[in-house]
N, C-alpha and C positions, 0 to 999 in steps of 0.2 A: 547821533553825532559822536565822532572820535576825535578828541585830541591830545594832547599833551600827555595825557594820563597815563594810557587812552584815556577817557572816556566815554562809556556807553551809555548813550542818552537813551532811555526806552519811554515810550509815550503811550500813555493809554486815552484814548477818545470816548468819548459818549457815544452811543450808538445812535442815529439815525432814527429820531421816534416818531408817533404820530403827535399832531397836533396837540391832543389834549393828556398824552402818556407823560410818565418820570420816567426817566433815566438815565445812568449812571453818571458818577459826576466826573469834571476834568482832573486826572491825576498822574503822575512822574515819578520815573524811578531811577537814582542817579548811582552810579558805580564809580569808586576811584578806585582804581589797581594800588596795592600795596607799596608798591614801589616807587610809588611818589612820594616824597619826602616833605614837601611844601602847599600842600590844598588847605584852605578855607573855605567854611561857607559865610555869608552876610548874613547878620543880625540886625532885622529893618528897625525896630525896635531901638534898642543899645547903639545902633548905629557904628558899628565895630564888629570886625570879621574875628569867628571862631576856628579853633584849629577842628579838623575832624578826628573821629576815633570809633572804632568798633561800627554797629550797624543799630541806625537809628528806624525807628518805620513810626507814621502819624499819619491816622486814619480818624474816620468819622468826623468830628468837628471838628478843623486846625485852626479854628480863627485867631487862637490865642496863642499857636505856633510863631514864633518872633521868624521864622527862618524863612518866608516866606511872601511876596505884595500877591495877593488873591482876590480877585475886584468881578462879577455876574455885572453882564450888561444889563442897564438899563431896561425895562419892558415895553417902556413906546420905542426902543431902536428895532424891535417885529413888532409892528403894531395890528397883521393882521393874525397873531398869535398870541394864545392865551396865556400862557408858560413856557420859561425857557432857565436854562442851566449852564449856555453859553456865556463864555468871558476868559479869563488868563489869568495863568499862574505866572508867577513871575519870581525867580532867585537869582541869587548874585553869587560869584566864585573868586576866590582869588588862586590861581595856578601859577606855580613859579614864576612869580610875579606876576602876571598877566591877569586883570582884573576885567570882567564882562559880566552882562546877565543871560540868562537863559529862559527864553518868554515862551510859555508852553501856550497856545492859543486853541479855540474851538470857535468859527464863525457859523453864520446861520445854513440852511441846506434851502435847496430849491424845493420847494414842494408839489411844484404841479410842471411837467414840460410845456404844456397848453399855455400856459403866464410866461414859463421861461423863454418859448418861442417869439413872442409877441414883438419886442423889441430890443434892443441893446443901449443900453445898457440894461438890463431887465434889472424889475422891481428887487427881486433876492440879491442879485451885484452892488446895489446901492444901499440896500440893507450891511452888507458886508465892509462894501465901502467906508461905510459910518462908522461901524465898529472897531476897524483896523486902524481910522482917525483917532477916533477917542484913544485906542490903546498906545498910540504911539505918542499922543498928547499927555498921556497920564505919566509914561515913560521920561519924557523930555521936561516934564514942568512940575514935579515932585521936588521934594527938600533936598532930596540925595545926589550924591556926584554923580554928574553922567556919564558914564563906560560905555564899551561896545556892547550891541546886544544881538545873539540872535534869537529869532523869532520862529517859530516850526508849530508843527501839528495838524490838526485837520482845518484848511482855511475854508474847505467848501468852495476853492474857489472854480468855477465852469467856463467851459469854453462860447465865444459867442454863440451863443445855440440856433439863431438865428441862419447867423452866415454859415456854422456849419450844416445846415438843413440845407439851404440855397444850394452851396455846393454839392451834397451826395443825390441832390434830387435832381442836379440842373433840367434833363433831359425829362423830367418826369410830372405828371400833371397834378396836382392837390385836389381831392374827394373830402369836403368836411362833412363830418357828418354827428347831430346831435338831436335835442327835441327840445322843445320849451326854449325857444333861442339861444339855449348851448350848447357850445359847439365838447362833443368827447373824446371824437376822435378826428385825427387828421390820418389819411392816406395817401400815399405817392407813390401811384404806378408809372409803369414806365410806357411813354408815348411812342406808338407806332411798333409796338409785341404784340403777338397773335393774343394773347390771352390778359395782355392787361398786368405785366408781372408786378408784384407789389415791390417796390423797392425800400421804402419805409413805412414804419406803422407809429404814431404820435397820440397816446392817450395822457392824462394826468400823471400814471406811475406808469407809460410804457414808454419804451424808445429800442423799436424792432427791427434794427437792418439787416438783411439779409448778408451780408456779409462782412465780419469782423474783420477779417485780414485789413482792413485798412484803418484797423483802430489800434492790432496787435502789432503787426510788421510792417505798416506802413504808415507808422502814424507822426511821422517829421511835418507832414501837411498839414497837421493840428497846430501845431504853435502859432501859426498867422492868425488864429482866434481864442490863443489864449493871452485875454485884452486885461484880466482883472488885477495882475500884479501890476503892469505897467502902468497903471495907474499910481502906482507908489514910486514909481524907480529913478523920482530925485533923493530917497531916501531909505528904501530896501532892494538889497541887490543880490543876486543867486547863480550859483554857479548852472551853465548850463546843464540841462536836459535831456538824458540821451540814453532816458526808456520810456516804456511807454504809461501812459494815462494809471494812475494810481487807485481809480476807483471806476465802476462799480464791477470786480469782479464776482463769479460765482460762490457762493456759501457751500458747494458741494464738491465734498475732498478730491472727486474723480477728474474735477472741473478745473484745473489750478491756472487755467490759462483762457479761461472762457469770462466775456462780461457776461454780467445779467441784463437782461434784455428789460430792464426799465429807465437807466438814464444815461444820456447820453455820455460816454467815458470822459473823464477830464482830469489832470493833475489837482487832485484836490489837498495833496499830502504834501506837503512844504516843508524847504528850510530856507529862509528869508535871512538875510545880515544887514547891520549895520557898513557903511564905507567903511569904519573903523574897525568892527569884527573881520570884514574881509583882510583889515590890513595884518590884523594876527594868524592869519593861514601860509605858513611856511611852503615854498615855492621851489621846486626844483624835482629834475629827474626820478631823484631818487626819494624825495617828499610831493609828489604832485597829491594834491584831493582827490579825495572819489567821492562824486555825490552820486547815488543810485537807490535800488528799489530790493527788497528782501524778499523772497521766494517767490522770483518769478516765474517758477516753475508747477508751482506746489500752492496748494489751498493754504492761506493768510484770513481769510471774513473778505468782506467787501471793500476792506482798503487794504493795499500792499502797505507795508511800513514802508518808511524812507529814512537812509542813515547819513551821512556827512564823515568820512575819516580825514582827518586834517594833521598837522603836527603843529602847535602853537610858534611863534616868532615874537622875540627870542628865545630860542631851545638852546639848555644850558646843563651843561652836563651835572649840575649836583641835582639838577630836577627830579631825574627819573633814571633808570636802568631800560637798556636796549628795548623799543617795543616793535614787536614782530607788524605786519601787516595783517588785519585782518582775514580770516578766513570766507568771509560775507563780499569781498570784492569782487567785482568782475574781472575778467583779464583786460589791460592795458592793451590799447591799439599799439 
């Protein structure tokens, strides 16, 4: 996220583990440009915002860090998992006057396409569902005054996996095939090819379709099944959308524009706002947002980042000194 500052929001995620692995925990790295004259951060604690100075870094255990709300979901919210390290960070800023928090979140991941396919809302979306409640409950019904807030990070959220199977198979007939009554793989060849072409392949970690072009350069057709924000949007709102799916691409530097052929692509990297954070996004010609995606060209890991350059409202000139446009933007239609 860019604003006022700018500032560069940079976000580090947990990586994607197995079931019973550790890994890495959720953490944030925040930049205010020199040239602001007027930032604080919140002191949850003292309950009174600090001026900043010089470069602060708090690692390993922060629980005693005042500067921060830091809350691990509950372990019955994945009940059919044994360990987890998902939950939200959460800070508060004051910028030329403009007072918000910044909610860095990690929701759960799908683990099997076999379960994700099954139905919709699938078992992982209501898993996630729960979580983004509780965080927005924690948010809302805390001691503290309530601000704008935005919300970003890895939500894990997927597109109907269902509906989107329906669709790339319409024409094509389903092969399940497994032993011991489960089912491991699902196959969808195409009805009426000489040969039976395969058009998709569905195992636990695959999702094999032969042709990505309509996940990379045609992938507008995907939003009619991305169901799992809408679920929020009497109360988180997002600027549109207009690149493509943020995960899973390939791990291989050659690769910077190839998924990996195990889950189905889907916007899982998020910037979510408050009505009220939206109303601090400065509006015009020559301040419009850019919401978009970082090296989409070039090998990033298995999620593209995602940034937000905005300019705060009211922008005041003792704030800050001229800030250029970011170099990370795309060109303006």
């Amino acid at each position: 996220m860019v604003g006022c500052l700018p500032v560069h929001l940079s976000v580090t995620n947990e990586l994607e583990p197995e079931v019973q692995h550790v890994s890495k925990a959720l953490g944030s790295f925040y930049f205010v440009h020199e040239s602001i004259r007027n930032a604080s951060i919140y002191d949850w604690q003292a309950r009174k915002f600090r001026s900043l100075s010089g470069r602060e870094v708090y690692k390993g255990n922060i629980n005693s860090i005042p500067f921060k709300h830091k809350e691990k979901y509950p372990q019955d919210f994945f009940p059919n998992f044994r360990w987890s390290r998902k939950g939200f960070l959460r800070t508060r800023w004051s910028i030329c006057d403009s007072i918000f928090d910044l909610v860095n979140i990690h929701l759960f991941h799908d683990a099997s396409n076999l379960i994700a396919v099954e139905t919709w809302p699938s078992a992982y979306s209501n898993y996630r569902h729960r979580a983004l409640e509780h965080t927005l409950k924690r948010i809302s019904e805390d001691k503290h005054e309530k601000v704008p807030h935005f919300i970003f990070g890895d939500f894990n959220f997927r597109l109907d996996t269902q509906s989107v199977v329906k669709s790339l198979c319409a024409t094509a007939k389903e092969e399940r095939i497994g032993n011991d009554g489960q089912i491991k793989r699902l196959v969808y060849k195409e009805e009426g090819s000489e040969n039976g072409k395969v058009v998709l392949t569905l195992e636990k970690k695959v999702f094999d379709h032969f042709n990505q072009e309509v996940f990379i350069n045609d992938f507008k057709w995907l939003h009619q099944f991305d169901k799992e924000p809408k679920r929020f949007a009497d109360r988180l709102q997002e600027l549109d959308i207009t690149f493509p799916p943020s995960y899973p691409f390939s791990e291989d530097v050659r690769e910077g524009r190839q998924y990996m052929k195990t889950r189905c692509p889907a916007w899982c990297d998020r910037i979510l706002l408050s009505q009220s954070a939206r109303d601090l996004i400065q509006r015009g010609d020559e301040y419009s947002p850019v919401y978009h995606v970082m090296g989409s060209n070039v090998c990033m890991g298995d999620h593209k980042p995602i940034y937000l350059y905005f300019r705060l409202v009211p922008d005041t000139d003792i704030c800050h000194a001229p800030v250029p446009t970011p170099t990370v933007s795309p060109p303006r239609p």
